[in-house]
N, CA and C of each residue as an Amber inpcrd file, in Angstrom:
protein
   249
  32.0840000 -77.5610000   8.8850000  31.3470000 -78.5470000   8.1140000
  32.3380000 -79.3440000   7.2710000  31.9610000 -80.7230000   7.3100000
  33.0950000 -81.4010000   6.4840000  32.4780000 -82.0860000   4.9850000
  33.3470000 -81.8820000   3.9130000  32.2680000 -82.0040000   2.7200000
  32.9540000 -83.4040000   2.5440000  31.3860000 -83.6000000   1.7360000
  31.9150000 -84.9250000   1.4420000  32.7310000 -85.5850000  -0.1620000
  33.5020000 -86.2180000  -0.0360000  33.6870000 -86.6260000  -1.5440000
  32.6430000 -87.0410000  -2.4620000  33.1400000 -86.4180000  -3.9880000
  32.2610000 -86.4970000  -4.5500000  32.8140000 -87.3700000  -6.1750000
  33.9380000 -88.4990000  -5.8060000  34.7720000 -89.1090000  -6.6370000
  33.9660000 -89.5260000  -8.0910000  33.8890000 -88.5760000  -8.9630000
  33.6230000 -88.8640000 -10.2780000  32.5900000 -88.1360000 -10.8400000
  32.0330000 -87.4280000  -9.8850000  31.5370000 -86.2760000 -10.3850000
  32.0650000 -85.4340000 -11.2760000  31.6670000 -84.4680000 -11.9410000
  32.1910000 -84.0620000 -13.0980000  31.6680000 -82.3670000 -13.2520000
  32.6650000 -80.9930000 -12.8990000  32.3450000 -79.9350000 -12.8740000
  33.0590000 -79.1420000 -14.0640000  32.3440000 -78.1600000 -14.5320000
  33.0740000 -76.6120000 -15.5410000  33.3520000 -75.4250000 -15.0440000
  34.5950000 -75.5090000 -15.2390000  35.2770000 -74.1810000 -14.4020000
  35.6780000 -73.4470000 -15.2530000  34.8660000 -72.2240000 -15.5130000
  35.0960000 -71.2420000 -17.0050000  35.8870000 -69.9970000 -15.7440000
  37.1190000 -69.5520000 -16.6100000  38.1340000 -68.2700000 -16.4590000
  38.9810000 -69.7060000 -15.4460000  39.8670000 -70.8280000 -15.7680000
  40.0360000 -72.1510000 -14.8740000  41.7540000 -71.7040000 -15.3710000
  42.1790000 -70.6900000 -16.2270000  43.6700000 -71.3650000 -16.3960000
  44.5760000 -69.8980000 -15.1240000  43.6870000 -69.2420000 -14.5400000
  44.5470000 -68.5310000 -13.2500000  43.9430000 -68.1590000 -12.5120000
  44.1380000 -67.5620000 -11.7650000  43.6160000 -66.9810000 -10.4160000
  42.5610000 -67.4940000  -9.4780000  41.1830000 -66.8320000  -9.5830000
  40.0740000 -67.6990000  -8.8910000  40.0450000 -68.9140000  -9.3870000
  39.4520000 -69.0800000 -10.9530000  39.4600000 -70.3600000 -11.5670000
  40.1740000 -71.2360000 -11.4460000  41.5290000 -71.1100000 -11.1970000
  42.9920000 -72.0570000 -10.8570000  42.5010000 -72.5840000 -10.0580000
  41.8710000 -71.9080000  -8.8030000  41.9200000 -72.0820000  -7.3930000
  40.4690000 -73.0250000  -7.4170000  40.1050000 -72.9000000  -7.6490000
  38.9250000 -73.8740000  -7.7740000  39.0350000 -74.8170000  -8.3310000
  39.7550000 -74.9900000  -9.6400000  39.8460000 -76.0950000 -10.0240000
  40.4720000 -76.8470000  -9.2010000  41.2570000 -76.7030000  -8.2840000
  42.2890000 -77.5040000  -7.2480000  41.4180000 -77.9840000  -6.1790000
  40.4060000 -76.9260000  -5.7440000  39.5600000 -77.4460000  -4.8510000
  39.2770000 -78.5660000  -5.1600000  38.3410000 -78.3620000  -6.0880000
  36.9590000 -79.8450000  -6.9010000  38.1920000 -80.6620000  -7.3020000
  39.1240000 -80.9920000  -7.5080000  40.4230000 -82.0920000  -7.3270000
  39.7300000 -82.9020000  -6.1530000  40.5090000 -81.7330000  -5.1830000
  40.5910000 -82.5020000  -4.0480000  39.7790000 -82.8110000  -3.3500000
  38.2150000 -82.5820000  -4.4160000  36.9850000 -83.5040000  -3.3110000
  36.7420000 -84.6060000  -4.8550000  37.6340000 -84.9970000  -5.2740000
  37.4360000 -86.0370000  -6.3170000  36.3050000 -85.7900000  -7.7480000
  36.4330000 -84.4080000  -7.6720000  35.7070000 -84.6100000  -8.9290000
  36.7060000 -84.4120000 -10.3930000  35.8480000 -84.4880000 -11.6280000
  36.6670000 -84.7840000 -12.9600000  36.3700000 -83.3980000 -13.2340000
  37.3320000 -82.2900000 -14.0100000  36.8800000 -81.0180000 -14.0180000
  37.7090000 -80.7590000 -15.3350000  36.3800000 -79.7270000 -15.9390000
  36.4150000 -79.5380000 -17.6140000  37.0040000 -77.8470000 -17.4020000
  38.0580000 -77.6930000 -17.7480000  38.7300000 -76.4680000 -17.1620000
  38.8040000 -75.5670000 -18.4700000  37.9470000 -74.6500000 -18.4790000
  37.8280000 -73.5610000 -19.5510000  38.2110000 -72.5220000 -19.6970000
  39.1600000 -71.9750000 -20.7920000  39.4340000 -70.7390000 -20.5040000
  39.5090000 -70.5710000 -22.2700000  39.5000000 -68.7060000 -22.5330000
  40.0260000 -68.5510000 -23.7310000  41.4360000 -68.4540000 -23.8080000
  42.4010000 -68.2340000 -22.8750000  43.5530000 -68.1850000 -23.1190000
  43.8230000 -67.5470000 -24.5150000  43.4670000 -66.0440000 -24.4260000
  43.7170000 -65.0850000 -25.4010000  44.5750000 -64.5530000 -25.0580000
  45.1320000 -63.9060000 -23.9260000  47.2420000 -63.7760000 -23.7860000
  46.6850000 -62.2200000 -23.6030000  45.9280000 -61.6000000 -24.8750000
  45.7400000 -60.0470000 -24.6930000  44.1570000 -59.9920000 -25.1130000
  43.5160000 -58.6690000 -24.3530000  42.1850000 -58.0380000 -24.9260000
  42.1390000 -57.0740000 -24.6110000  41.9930000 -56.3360000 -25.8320000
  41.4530000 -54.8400000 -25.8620000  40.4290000 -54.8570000 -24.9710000
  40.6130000 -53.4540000 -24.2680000  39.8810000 -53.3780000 -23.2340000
  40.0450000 -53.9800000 -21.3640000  41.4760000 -54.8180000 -21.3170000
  42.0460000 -54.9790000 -20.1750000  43.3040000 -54.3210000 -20.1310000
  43.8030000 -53.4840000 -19.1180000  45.0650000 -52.9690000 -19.0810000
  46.4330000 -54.1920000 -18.2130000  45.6920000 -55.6440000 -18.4020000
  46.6200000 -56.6340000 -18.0870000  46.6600000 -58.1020000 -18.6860000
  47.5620000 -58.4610000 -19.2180000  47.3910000 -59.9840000 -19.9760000
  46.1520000 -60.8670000 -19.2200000  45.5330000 -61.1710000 -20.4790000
  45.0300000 -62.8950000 -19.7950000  45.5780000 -64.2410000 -20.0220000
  45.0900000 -65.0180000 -19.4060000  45.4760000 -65.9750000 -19.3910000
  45.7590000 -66.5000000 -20.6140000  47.0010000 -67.5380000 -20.7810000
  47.5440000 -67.9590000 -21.6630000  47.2110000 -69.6770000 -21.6860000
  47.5270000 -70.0490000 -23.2770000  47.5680000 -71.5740000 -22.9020000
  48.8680000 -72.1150000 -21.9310000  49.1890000 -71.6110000 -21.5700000
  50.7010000 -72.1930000 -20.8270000  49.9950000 -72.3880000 -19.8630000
  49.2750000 -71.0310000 -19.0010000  48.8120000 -71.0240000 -18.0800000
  47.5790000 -72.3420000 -17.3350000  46.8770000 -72.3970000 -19.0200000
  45.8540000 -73.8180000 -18.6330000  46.5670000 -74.9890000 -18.7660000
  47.9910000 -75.1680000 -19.4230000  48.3480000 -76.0780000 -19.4500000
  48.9970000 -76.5150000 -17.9280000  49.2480000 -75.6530000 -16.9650000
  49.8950000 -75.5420000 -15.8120000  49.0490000 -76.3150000 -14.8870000
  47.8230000 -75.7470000 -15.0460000  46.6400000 -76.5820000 -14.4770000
  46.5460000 -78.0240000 -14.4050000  46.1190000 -78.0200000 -15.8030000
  46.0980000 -79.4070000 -16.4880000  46.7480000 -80.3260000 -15.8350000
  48.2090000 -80.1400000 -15.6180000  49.4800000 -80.9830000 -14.8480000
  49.4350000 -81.0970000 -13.3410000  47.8470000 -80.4750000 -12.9420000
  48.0190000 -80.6990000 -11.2550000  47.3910000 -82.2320000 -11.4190000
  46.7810000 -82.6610000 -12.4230000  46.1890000 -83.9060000 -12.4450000
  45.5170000 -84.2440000 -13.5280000  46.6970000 -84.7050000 -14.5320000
  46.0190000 -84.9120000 -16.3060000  45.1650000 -85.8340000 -16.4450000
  45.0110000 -87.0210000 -15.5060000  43.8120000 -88.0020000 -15.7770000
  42.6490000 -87.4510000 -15.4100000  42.1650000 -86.3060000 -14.4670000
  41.2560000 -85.7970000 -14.3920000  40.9680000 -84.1420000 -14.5970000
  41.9890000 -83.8760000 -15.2400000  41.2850000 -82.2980000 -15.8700000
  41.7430000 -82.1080000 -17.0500000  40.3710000 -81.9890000 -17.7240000
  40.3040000 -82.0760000 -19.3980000  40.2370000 -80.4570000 -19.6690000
  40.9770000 -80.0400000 -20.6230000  41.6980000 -78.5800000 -21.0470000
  40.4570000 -78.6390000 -21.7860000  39.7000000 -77.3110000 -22.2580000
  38.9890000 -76.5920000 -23.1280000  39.3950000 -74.9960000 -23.2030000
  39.8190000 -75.2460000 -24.3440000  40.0870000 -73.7510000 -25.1060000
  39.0810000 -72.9530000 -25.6050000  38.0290000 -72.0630000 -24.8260000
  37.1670000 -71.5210000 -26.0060000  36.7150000 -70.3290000 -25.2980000
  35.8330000 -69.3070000 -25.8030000  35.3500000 -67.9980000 -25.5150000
  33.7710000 -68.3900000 -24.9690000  33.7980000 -68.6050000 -23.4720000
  32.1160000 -68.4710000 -23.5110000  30.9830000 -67.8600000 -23.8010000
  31.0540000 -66.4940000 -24.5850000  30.9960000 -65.8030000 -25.5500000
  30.6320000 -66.5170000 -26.6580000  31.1870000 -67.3520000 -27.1980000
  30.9270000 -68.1460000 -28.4660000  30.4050000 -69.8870000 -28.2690000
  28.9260000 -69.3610000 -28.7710000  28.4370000 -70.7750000 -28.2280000
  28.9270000 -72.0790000 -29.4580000  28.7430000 -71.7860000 -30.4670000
  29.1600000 -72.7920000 -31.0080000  30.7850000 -73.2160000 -30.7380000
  31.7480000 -72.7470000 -30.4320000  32.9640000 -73.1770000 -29.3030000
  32.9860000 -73.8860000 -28.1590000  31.2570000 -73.7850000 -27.6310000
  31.1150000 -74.5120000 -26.3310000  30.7600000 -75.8000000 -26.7140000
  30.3510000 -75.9070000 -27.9130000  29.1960000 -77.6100000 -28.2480000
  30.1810000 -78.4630000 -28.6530000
């Protein structure tokens, strides 16, 4: 199946500064959409026995295409961080 572009559409990609989230955000790039890339980039949390993501890490993102992916720093956890 071949998808179609979707140039200016506009998606939120929460856990966006590694792994799955990275990877998605690159997708929705490359079918032209504008993507709001969320992460807490807390570095450490009690309760994981491995770093999370860092701001470096969303900033890495960011640089696959700064006119269309806007960085958000916040805990989706915390709604007033989301508004």
């Amino acid at each position: 199946m071949t998808e179609r572009p979707v140039d200016g559409a506009v998606a939120l990609v929460t856990g966006a500064a590694r792994g799955i989230g990275a990877a998605v955000v690159h997708r929705l790039l490359a079918r032209g959409f504008v993507v709001h890339a969320l992460d807490s980039c807390a570095g450490t949390s009690a309760g994981t026995s491995y770093p999370l993501a860092t701001r470096a890490d969303l900033d890495a993102v960011v640089a696959l295409d700064p006119d269309r992916v806007v960085p958000v720093v916040a805990d989706v956890r915390d709604l007033d961080a989301l508004s």
